[in-house]
Every structure is written in structure tokens, then in C-alpha cells.
PAZA-692909 format. One record per residue (C-alpha): residue in one letter; y, z, x. Coordinates in nm, 3 decimals, decimal comma, m for minus. Each point is the difference from the previous one (the first is absolute). Layout:
pt code=A; yy=Y; zz=Z; xx=X $
...
END
This chain:
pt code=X; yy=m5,354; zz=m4,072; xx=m13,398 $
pt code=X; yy=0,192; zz=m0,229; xx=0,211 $
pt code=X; yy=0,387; zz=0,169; xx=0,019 $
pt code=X; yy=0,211; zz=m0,295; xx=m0,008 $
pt code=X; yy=m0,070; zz=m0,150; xx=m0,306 $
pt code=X; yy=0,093; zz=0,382; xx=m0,170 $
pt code=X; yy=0,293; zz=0,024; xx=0,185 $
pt code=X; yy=0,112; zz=m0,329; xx=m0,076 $
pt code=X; yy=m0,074; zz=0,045; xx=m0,378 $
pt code=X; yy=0,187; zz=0,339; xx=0,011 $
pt code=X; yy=0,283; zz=m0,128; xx=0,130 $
pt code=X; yy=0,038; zz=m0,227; xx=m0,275 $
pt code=X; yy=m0,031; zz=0,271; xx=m0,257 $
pt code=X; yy=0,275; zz=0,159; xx=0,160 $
pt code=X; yy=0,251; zz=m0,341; xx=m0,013 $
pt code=X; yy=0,209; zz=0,170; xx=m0,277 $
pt code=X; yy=0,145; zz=0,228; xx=0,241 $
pt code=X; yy=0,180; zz=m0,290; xx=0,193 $
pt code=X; yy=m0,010; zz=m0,082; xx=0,357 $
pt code=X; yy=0,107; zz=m0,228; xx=0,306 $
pt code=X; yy=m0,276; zz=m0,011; xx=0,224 $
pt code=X; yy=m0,408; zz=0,144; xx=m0,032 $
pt code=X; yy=m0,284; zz=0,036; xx=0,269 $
pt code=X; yy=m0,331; zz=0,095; xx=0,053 $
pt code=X; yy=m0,169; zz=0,122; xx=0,268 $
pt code=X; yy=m0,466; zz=0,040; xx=0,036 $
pt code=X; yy=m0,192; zz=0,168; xx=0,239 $
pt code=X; yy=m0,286; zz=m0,237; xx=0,083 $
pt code=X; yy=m0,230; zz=0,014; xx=0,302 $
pt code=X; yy=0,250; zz=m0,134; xx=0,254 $
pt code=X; yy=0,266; zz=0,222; xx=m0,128 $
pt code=X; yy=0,271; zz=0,036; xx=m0,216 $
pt code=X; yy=0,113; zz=m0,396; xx=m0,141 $
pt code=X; yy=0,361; zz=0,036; xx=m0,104 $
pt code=X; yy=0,181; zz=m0,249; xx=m0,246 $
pt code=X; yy=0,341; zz=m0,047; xx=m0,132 $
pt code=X; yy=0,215; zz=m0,242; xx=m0,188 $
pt code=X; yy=0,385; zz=0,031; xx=m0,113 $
pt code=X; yy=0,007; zz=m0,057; xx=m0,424 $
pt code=X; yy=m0,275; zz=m0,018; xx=m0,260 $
pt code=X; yy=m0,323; zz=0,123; xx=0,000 $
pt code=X; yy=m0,163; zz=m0,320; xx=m0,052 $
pt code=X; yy=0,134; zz=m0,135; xx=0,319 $
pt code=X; yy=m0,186; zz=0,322; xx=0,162 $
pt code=X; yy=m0,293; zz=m0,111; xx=m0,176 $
pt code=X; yy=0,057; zz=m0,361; xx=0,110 $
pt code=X; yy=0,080; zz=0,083; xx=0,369 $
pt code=X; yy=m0,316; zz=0,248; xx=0,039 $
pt code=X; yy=m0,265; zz=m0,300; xx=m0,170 $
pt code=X; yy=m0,233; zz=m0,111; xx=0,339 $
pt code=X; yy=0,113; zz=0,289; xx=0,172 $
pt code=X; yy=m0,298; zz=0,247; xx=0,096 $
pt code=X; yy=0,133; zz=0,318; xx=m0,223 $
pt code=X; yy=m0,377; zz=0,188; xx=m0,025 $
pt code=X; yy=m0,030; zz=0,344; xx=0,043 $
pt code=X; yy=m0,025; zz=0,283; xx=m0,285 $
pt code=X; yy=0,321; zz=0,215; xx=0,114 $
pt code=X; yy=0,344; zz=m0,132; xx=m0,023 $
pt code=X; yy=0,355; zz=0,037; xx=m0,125 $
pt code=X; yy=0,280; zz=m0,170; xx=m0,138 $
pt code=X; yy=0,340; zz=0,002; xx=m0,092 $
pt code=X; yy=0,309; zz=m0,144; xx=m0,224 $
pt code=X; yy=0,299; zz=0,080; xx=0,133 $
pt code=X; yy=0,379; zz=0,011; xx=m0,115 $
pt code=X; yy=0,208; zz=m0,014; xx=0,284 $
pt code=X; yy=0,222; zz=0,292; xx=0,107 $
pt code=X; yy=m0,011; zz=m0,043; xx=0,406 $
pt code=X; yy=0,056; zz=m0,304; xx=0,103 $
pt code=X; yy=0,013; zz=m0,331; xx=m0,126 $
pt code=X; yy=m0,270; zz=m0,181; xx=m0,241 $
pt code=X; yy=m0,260; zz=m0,127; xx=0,288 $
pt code=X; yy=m0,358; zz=m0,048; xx=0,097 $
pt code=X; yy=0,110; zz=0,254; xx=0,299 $
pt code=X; yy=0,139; zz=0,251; xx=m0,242 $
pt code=X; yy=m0,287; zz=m0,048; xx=m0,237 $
pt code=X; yy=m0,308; zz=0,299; xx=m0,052 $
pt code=X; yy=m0,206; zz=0,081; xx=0,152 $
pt code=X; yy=0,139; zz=0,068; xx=0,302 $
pt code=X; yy=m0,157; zz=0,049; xx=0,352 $
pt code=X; yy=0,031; zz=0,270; xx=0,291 $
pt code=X; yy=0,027; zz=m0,164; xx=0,364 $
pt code=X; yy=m0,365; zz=m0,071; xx=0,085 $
pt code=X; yy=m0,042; zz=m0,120; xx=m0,354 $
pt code=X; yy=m0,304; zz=0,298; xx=m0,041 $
pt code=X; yy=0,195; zz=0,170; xx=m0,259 $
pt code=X; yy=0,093; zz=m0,151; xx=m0,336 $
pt code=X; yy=0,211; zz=0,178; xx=m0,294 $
pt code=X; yy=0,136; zz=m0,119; xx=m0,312 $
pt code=X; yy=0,297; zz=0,198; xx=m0,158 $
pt code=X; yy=0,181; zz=0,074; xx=m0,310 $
pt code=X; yy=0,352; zz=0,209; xx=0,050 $
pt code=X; yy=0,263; zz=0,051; xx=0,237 $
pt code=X; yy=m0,003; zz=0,200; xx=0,347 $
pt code=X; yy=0,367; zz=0,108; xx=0,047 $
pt code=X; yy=m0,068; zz=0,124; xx=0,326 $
pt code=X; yy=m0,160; zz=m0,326; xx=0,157 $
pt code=X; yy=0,298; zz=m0,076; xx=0,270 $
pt code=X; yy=m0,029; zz=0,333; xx=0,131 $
pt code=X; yy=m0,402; zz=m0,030; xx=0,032 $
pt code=X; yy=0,037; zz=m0,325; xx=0,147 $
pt code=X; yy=0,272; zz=0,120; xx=0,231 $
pt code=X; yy=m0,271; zz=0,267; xx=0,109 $
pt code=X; yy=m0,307; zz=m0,206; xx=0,008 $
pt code=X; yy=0,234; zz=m0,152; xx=0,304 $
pt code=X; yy=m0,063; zz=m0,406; xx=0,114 $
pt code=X; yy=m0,382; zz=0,067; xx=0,045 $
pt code=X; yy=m0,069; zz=m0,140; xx=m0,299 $
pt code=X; yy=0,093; zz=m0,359; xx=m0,137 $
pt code=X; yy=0,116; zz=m0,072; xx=m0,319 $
pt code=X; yy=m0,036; zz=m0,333; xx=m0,198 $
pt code=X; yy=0,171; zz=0,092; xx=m0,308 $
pt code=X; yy=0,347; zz=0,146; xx=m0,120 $
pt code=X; yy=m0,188; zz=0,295; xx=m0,286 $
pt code=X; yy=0,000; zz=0,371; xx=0,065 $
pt code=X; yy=m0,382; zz=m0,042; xx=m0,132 $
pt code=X; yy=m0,097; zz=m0,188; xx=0,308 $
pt code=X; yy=0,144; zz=0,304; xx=0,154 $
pt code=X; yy=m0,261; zz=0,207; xx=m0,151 $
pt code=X; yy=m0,228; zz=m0,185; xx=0,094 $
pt code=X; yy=0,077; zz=0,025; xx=0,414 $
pt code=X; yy=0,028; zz=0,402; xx=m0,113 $
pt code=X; yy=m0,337; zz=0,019; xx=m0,051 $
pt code=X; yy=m0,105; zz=m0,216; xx=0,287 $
pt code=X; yy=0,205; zz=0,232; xx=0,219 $
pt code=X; yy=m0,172; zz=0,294; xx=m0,146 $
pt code=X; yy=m0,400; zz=m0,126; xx=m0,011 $
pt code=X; yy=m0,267; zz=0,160; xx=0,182 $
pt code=X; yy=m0,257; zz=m0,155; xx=m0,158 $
pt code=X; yy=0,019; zz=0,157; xx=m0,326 $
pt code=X; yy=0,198; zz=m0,264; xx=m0,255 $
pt code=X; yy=0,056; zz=0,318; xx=m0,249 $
pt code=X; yy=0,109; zz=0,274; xx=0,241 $
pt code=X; yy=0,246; zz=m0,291; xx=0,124 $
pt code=X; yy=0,159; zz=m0,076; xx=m0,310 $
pt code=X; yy=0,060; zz=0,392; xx=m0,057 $
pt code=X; yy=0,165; zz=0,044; xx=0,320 $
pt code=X; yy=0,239; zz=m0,278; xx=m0,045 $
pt code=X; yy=0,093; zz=0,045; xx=m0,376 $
pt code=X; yy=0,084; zz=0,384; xx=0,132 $
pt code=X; yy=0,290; zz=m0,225; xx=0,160 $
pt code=X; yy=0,107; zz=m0,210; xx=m0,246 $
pt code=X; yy=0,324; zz=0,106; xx=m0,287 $
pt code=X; yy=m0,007; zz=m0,252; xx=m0,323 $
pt code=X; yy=m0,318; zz=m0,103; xx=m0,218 $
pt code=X; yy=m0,269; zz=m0,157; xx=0,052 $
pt code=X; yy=m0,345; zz=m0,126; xx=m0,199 $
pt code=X; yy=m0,185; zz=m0,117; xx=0,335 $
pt code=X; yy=m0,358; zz=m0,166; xx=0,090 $
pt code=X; yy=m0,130; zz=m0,033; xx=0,308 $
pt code=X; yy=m0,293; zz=m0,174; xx=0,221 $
pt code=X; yy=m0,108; zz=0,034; xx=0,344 $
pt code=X; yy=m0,211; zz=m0,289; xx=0,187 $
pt code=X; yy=m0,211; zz=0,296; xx=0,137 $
pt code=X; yy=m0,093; zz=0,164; xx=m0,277 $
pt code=X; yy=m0,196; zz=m0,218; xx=m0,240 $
pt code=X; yy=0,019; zz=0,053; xx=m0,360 $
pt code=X; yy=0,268; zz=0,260; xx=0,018 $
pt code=X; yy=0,316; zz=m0,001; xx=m0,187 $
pt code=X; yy=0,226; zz=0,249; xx=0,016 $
pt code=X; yy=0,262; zz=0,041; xx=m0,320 $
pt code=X; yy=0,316; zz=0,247; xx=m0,034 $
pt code=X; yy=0,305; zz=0,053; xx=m0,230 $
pt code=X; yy=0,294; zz=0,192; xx=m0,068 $
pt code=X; yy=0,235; zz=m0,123; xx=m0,224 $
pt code=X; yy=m0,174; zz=m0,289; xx=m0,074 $
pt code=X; yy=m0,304; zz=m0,077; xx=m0,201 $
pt code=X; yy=m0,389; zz=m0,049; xx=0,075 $
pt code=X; yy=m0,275; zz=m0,014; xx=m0,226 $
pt code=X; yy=m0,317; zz=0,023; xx=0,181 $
pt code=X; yy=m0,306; zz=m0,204; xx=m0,219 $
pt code=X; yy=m0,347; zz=0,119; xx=0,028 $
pt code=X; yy=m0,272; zz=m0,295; xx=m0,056 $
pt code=X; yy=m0,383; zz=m0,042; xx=0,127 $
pt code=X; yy=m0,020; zz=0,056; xx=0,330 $
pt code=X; yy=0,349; zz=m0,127; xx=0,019 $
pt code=X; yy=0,337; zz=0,138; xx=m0,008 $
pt code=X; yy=0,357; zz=m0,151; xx=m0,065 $
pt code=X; yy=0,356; zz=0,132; xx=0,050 $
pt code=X; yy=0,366; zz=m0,171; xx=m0,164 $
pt code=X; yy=0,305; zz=0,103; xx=m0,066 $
pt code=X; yy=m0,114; zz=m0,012; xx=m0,417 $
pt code=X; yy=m0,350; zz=m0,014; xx=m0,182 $
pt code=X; yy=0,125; zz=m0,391; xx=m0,133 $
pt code=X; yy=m0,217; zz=m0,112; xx=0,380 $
pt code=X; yy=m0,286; zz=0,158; xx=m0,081 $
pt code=X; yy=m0,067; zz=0,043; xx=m0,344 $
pt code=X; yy=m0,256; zz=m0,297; xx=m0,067 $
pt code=X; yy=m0,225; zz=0,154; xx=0,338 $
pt code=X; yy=0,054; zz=0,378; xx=m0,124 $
pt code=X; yy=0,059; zz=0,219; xx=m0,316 $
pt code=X; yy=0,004; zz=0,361; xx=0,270 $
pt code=X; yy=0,311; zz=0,033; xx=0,156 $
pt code=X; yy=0,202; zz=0,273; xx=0,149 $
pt code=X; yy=0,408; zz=m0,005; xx=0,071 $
END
């Protein structure tokens, strides 16, 4: 199935929670589209209509802010420099001046989180293995963290971790899904594993 459409209707299922900003990002055939919008979900919805979201991998993201103000900058998912790398995340990194201090003014940063942090981590540590990557750079990170990640290179490939925070992991034909809670997924998937 096309992912936007399910990531948009999870989102909604997860309104309750409360948010200030959502995004969505889908790996289609000229790479990974990336959209985000400051408020409701609808106005995610209304913002991505005419925009060429295909693909069948994708993630996206509601997000409370804790770093940094409520903006489309500061809103999930969030980038690494050359844009290859894409990660949505859940939790707090208390150690993300100190890794940004280290990752040094090679990289560029367009938001004010400690996730989009993370995400120049794992650029700083890939190889060309998106899993092996992540590893390396949450062996540097202190707080919690509920984490998905994509890679431009690596088609059809997302890679999910957690400590501290939750991830249910949805098993469907041919299809799988990841969230924070089952609430996303339920109507796509009765097999799920926290």
C-alpha cells in the first residue's frame, strides 16, 4: 500500500496525545519527500494534497515541543546534512550539546532539537549500513529515545530503536508498521509486538 495515506490516518488516531507541530516524510523513486506543518493534523493533510507523496516506506511524527520553539524547523522528522538520512523521535537526548559540540561545524543544523542531533550522529557514523549506523551512534547518546530511521540509499529499510520509550512493531501482509502505541495500526493489523 501507498505509506502516506497510513501515516496520515495514524497520526490522527494518535491526536489525543496532544501536539504542536506533525510531519511526514516517503521514500519514492526520487528519494525521500519530506513534509511539515506547525498545528493540526488536518493542515498536514491539507498542505501535502497535490504534492507527489508515493512510495510504500515512510515515517511520521507528532511532536510536543521540548527543544526549541513550536516551528516548521523544529518539527519531525528531522534531516542529517545531505538530507540522505531521515529520523523521527520520541524522548529526550540529555547529552545532545556535548554530541553536537563533538560532531564539530562539519555539519549544519536547521533546527534547535537534540533529535536533529541524532540524526547528524548517525550520518557521522554511516558506512553504508543504516542499522550498524544507528547502533554506533545510540552507543553515544545518555537520555531515551523511541527512534525510526530511513536512508535514501537503502530502499525499503527502516530502522527502529527504543529505550525508555515505547515501540510497538505491527506485522501485516507483506507489510510492516511501527508507532509509539497499537491505536496507528490497529485497523491494518491484529499481530503486534512491543
Amino acid at each position: 500500500q501507498q505509506a502516506a495515506p497510513l501515516l496520515l490516518s495514524g497520526l490522527r488516531r494518535l491526536e489525543y496525545r496532544g501536539y504542536d507541530s506533525a510531519g511526514i516524510a516517503v521514500e519514492g523513486e526520487k528519494g525521500i519527500r519530506l513534509e511539515k506543518n506547525v498545528g493540526k493534523i488536518e493542515n498536514l493533510v491539507k498542505k501535502c494534497e497535490g504534492k507527489t507523496l508515493t512510495g510504500y516506506a515512510g515515517i511520521a511524527h507528532t511532536r510536543w515541543a521540548t527543544h526549541g520553539g513550536v516551528t516548521e524547523e523544529n518539527a519531525h522528522p528531522h534531516t542529517s546534512c545531505r538530507g540522505e538520512i531521515v529520523l523521527a523521535h520520541n524522548g529526550i537526548i540529555e547529552n545532545y550539546r556535548e554530541l553536537k559540540k563533538k560532531l564539530g561545524k562539519k555539519h549544519t543544523y536547521t533546527s534547535e532539537t537534540d533529535s536533529e542531533v541524532l540524526a547528524h550522529l548517525i550520518e557521522h557514523h554511516y558506512e553504508g549500513d543504516l542499522r550498524k549506523a544507528v547502533m554506533k551512534a545510540l552507543s553515544k547518546v545518555r537520555g531515551t529515545y523511541g527512534i525510526v530511521a530511513m536512508h535514501v540509499k537503502e530502499k525499503g529499510k527502516i530502522v527502529a530503536a527504543r529505550l525508555g520509550s515505547p515501540l510497538v512493531i505491527g506485522m501485516g501482509e507483506h507489510e510492516h508498521y511501527i508507532a509509539s502505541a497499537p491505536t496507528p495500526m490497529i485497523a491494518f493489523t491484529k499481530r503486534v509486538t512491543f
